[in-house]
N, C-alpha and C positions, 0 to 999 in steps of 0.2 A: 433456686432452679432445681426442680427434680433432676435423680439419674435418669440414664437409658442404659434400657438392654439391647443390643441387636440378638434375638434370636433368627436362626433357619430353620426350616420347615416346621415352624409355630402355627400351621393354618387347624395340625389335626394332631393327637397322639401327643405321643411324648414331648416335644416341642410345642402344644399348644397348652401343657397341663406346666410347662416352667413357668411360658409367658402370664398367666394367672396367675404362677406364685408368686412370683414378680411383680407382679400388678400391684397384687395386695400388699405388698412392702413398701409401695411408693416409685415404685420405677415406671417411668415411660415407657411405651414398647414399640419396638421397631421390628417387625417379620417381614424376610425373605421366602416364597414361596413358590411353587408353581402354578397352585390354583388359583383361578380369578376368585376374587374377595365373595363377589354374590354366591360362588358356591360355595364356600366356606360360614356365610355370614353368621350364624349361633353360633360356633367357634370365636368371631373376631369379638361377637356383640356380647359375651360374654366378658371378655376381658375389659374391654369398653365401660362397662357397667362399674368395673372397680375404680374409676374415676382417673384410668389412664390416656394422657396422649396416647393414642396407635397411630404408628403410621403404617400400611399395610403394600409391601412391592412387590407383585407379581411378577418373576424373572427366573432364570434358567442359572441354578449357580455352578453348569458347566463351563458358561459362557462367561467370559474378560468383559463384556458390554453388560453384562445383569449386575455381576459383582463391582463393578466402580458407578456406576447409577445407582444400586442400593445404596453404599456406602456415601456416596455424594450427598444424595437424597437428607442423608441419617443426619448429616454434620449440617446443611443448609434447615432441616425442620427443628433438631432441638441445641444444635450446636455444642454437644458433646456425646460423647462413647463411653460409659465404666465398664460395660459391661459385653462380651462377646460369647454367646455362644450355637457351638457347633453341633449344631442337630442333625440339620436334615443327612436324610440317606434312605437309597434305593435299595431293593433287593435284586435278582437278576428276572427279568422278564418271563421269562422260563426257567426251570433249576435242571441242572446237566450233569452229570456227571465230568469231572473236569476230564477223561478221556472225550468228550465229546462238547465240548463247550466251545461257544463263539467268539470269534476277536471282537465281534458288534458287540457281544453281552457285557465281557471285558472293559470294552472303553466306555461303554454306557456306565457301568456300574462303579467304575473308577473315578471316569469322568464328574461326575458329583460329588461320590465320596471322601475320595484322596484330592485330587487335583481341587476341583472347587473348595472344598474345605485348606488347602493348605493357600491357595492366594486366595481367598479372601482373608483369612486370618492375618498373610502379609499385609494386604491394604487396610486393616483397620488398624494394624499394630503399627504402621506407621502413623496413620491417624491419634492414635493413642497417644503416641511420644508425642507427636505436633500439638493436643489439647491438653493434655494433664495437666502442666504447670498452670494453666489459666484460671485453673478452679481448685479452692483451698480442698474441698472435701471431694476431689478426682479421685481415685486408688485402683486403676483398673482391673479386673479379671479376665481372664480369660477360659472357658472351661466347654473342653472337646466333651462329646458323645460317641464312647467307641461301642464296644462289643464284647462281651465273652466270647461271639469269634475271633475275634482278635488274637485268642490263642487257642481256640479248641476247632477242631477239625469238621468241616463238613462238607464233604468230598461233591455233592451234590449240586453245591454254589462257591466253590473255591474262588471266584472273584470278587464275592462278599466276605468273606474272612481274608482277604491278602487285603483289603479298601481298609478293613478295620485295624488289622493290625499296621498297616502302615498310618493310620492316624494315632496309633499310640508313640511311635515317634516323629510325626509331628508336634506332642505333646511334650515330648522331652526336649527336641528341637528348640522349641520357640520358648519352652521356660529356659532354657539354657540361655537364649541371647535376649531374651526380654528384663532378666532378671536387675540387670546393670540399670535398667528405664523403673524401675519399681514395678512393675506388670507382672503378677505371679499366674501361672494356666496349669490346671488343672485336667485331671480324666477321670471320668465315670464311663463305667462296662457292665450296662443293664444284663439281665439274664432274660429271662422269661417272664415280657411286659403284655399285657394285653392291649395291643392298639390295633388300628384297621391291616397292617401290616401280617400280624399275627393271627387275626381271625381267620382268615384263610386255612390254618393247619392247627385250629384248635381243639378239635378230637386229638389229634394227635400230644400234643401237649398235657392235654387235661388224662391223658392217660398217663404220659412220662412223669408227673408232677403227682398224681395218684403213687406211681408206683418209688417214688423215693427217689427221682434224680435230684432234686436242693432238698437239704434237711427241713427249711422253711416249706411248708406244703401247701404253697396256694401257689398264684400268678402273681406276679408285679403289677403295679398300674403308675400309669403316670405322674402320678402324685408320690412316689414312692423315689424318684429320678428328681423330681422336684423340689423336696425337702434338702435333697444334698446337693442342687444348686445353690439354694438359698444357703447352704450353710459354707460352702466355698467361698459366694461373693461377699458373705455377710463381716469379712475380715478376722476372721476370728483364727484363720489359719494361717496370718500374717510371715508365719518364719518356715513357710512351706510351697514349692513348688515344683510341679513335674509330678506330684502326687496322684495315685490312683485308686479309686475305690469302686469297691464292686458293691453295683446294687443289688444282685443276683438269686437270695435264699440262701446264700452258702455255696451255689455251685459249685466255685472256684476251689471247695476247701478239696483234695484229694484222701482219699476215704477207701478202708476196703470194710 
């Protein structure tokens, strides 16, 4: 029996360029998304082609009713979980200055981020513990997609960097009490990725990235987020959890 992965927001972007890695390694794939499948379909029929089960769940991972339907869904089509990861994530609908920013934009952009990301992570990690034993070669992972907002400032979506950094403890959180289950969860904090998200303000980047903000002088691409999934779940980090690694250019390094 192949693994599975459940990713979120795999339909496009940096969650749909895992779900491929994935693929190509032999995992089954499971996405959580907003979009309906026909609009997404090169993205899905992509993955498809690597000779994966997809199952593909259109649903709302603010919502308690999307998040136990997927996860239902995930256990009745392949009958096991190894693999969980936390992608999807909003920006704010408008960017505000947090002296002027909405409670709407807030729970919209939490709503997803933090909350949907920390119960569903509860419901499959209970999931986890209930299948593990049943299958000799189970080893689950678990591995969040946070931010280098996460720690760096930007005043203009302040409920996009408080989403992220509070999924980095989430990330400590859950390896702390999964650890006892064998279940080790990991964090990656993309920098400066090119995906539909990004295009939006990419003059503006392809200038910052020009002028020396990451030592690394280009963009990220999803494939760059994806190599260091595959290298998380692939076990080879076995005596390691609550771990973080930035995919960034260097960002993060502090520099004058």
């Amino acid at each position: 029996m192949k693994k599975t992965a459940l990713i979120t927001g795999a339909a496009r972007g940096i969650g749909n360029g895992i779900a491929y890695q994935l693929a190509t390694e032999g995992y089954d794939i499971a996405i959580l998304d907003v979009f309906a499948q026909e609009d997404v379909k090169d993205n899905v029929d992509r993955i498809i082609k690597t000779g994966a089960d997809v199952l593909y769940f259109q649903g709302d991972l603010s919502k308690d009713e999307s998040r136990k339907q997927f996860v239902e869904s995930v256990v009745n089509h392949f009958g096991r979980i190894d693999v969980l990861v936390n992608n999807a994530g909003v920006g704010p609908k408008v960017r505000l200055d947090i002296l002027e920013t909405t409670e709407e934009s807030f729970d919209f952009v939490l709503g997803i981020n933090l909350k949907g990301t920390f119960f569903l992570t509860q419901t499959v990690a209970n999931e986890m513990i209930r299948l593990k034993d049943k299958f000799e070669d189970c080893n689950p992972k678990i591995v969040n997609i946070s931010s280098m907002s996460a720690y760096t400032s930007s005043t203009s979506r302040g409920e996009y960097c408080i989403s992220k950094a509070g999924v980095s403890m989430v990330t400590k959180l859950f390896a702390d009490r999964l650890a006892e289950h064998g279940i080790n969860v990991y964090e990656i904090r993309p920098g400066i990725i090119y995906t539909p998200m990004t295009e939006v303000v990419r003059a503006k980047y392809d200038k910052l990235i020009a002028e020396g903000i990451c030592p690394i002088k280009r963009w990220g691409y999803p494939e760059d987020i994806a190599n260091v999934v595959s290298a998380f779940v692939s076990g080879k980090f076995a005596y390691s959890t609550g771990e973080v690694i930035n995919v960034d250019g260097g960002f993060h390094i502090q520099r004058l």
